[in-house]
Steps between C-alpha positions, in 0.01 A plus 500: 500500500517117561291286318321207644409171345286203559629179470398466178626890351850384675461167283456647191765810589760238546407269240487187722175290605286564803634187608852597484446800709302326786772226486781772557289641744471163671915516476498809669697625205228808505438733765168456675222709299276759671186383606136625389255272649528231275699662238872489489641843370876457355700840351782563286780368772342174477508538105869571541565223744348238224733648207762435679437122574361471109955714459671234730249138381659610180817544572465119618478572923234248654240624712664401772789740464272784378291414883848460685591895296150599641510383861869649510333852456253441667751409797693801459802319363804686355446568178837461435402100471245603203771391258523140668122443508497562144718288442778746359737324759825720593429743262689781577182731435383724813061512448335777576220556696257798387147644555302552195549874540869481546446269190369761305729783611773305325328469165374850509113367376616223307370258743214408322319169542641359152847585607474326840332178313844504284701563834329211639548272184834573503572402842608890616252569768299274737215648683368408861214667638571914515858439396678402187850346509772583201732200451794734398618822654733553202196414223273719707756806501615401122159533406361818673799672399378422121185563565602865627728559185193489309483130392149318518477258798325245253801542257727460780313182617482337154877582466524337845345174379762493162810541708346257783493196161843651400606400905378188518712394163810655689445300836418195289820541343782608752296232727533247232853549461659533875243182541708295267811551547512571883216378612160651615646562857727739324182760397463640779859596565564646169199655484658873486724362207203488262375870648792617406561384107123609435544844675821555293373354164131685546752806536650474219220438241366794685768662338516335169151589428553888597772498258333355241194700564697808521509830767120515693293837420685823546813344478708592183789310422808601677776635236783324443804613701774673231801330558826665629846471511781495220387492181184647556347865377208676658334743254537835655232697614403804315 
């Protein structure tokens, strides 16, 4: 079932003064509340909807852009434009838009409030009102996929956050480099250059590290091949 809050209960779930709250309220960056009388009666959607601008302030978006991203859903807009709002610019990323149970049905139970907090943190999913949006369709079907093989959704997520640090040193670099010796005009252009050295070097210690590691569980080593031709004997068979 749903819980409901009072101003203050959402407050203190959120970890942000009652002053905050009636401020984004005032912003219209919350939903209306239902209405008791006096009392103003908020529930977990409304919990959700504050994570989310606590996920994108830190990632550095004003609340200006986070109200432009919430008016756009409000509005109906394509949410094919969720990656420009957020400032991810022509990322080549296609988002995602889910209900909470379509949500779950992908984690198979996993979708626990913790994990959503690090989905959130992380920058994966956005939520607006009875709808959540998933920045990636390739993240979201990398992930679930893992998650159905057996691996933890938290594990996956904290993995997530390790190769999302390991990212940001790649883009910094390729970006540093085309920058100055071509010129930052040049980025976008090569673009698929970079995609393609890190796909085929992320390959290939892929590799290394299985042969160093050795053949996975119930896989014995494959016998050497005897070699044939002239000057060879094969020991005959008895």
């Amino acid at each position: 079932m749903t819980r409901e809050y009072r101003t203050q209960e959402l407050a203190e779930a959120a970890g942000i003064p009652v002053r905050t709250l009636r401020f984004y309220r005032e912003r219209r960056l919350l939903p209306p509340p239902r209405r008791e009388g006096r009392i103003a009666w908020y529930d977990d959607q409304h919990l959700a909807r504050l994570r989310t601008i606590a996920a994108l302030l830190e990632r550095g978006h004003t609340l200006g852009g986070i109200a432009e991203l919430t008016a756009a859903f409000e509005k109906g807009r394509d949410v094919g434009q969720l990656g420009e709002l957020l400032g991810m610019g022509w990322s080549e990323e296609t988002p995602v838009r889910l209900t909470p149970e379509a949500l779950a049905d992908y984690f198979e139970g996993e979708a626990t409030p913790e994990n959503l907090a690090a989905s959130l943190d992380l920058g994966y999913l956005a939520a607006d009102g009875e709808e959540i949006v998933h920045v990636s369709r390739r993240l979201l079907d990398a992930s679930s996929a893992l998650v159905r093989e057996g691996v933890p959704l938290a594990a996956v997520l904290e993995t997530g956050r390790l190769v999302r640090e390991h990212a940001d040193a790649l883009a910094a670099l390729f970006t540093d480099l085309i920058t100055a010796r071509l010129g930052e005009e040049a980025v976008t252009r090569l673009r698929p250059l970079a995609k393609s050295v890190v796909e085929a070097e992320l390959t290939m210690a892929m590799d290394r590290l299985q042969q160093r590691r050795g053949p996975g569980p119930g896989q014995g080593p494959h016998p050497p091949h005897a070699p044939h031709g002239p000057g060879t004997s094969q020991t005959p068979s008895s």
